[in-house]
N, C-alpha and C positions, 0 to 999 in steps of 0.2 A: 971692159966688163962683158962679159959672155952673155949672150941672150936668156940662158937657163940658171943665170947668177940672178939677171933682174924678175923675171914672174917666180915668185915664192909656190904658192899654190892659189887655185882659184876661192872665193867666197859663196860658201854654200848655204846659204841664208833666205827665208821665204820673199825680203825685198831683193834678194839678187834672183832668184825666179819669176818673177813676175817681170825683170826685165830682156828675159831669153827670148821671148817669142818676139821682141823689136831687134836683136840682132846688137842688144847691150850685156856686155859680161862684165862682173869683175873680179878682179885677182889683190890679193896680198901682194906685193912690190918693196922690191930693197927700197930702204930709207934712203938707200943717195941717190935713187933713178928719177931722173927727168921725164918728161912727157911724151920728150924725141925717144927718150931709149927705151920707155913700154912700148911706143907704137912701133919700134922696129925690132924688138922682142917681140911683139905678137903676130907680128905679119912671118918673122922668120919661123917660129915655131910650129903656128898653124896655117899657115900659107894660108892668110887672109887680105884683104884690101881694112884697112882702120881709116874711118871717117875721123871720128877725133876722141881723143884722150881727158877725162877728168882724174884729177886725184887728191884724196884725201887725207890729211894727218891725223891720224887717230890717237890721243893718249892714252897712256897708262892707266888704268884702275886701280883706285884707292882697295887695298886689302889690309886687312887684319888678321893676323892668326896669333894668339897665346902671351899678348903683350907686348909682339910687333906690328912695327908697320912699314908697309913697304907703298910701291906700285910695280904691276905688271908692265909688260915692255911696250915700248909706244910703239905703233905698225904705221903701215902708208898703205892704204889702198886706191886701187884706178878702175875705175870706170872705162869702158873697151867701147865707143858707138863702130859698128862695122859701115860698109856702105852697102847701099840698096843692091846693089849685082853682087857683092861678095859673097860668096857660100858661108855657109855655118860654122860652127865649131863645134865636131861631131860631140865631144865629151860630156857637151852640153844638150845635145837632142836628145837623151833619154831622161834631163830632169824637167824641160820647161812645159 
């Protein structure tokens, strides 16, 4: 799996902002990636040092529309902690 197969896109949300300024990100992540394959996704893409990786399964959302029902797609997101000497991830210094 190619490094830019595993980080989907990052998560732009006011609790992923308040975790920028500690040098914690996180991203959407393929549903088959391990913990080992974001942390070496993120070191390779943004030439970082990653302290350590969390990640979450996120379900589906119950919807209704016109007499159906479905759910939305279930995601996986990670949590990125960097290490205290790692530099930033510039993409991120203009929102924290």
């Amino acid at each position: 799996m190619n490094a830019y197969d595993v980080i989907i896109k990052p998560v732009l949300t006011e609790k992923a902002y308040q975790n920028i300024p500690n040098k914690k990100y996180c991203f959407y992540v393929n549903v088959d990636a391990t913990k080992t394959d974001v942390k070496s996704a993120v070191e390779r893409i943004f030439e970082v040092e990653v302290e350590k990786v969390n990640i979450v399964n996120v379900r589906g959302k119950l919807k209704r529309e016109r007499g159906s029902v479905g759910y939305t797609a279930a995601r996986k997101k990670a949590y990125v902690q960097l290490t205290e000497k790692s530099k930033t991830i510039p993409f991120f210094d203009s929102l924290g």
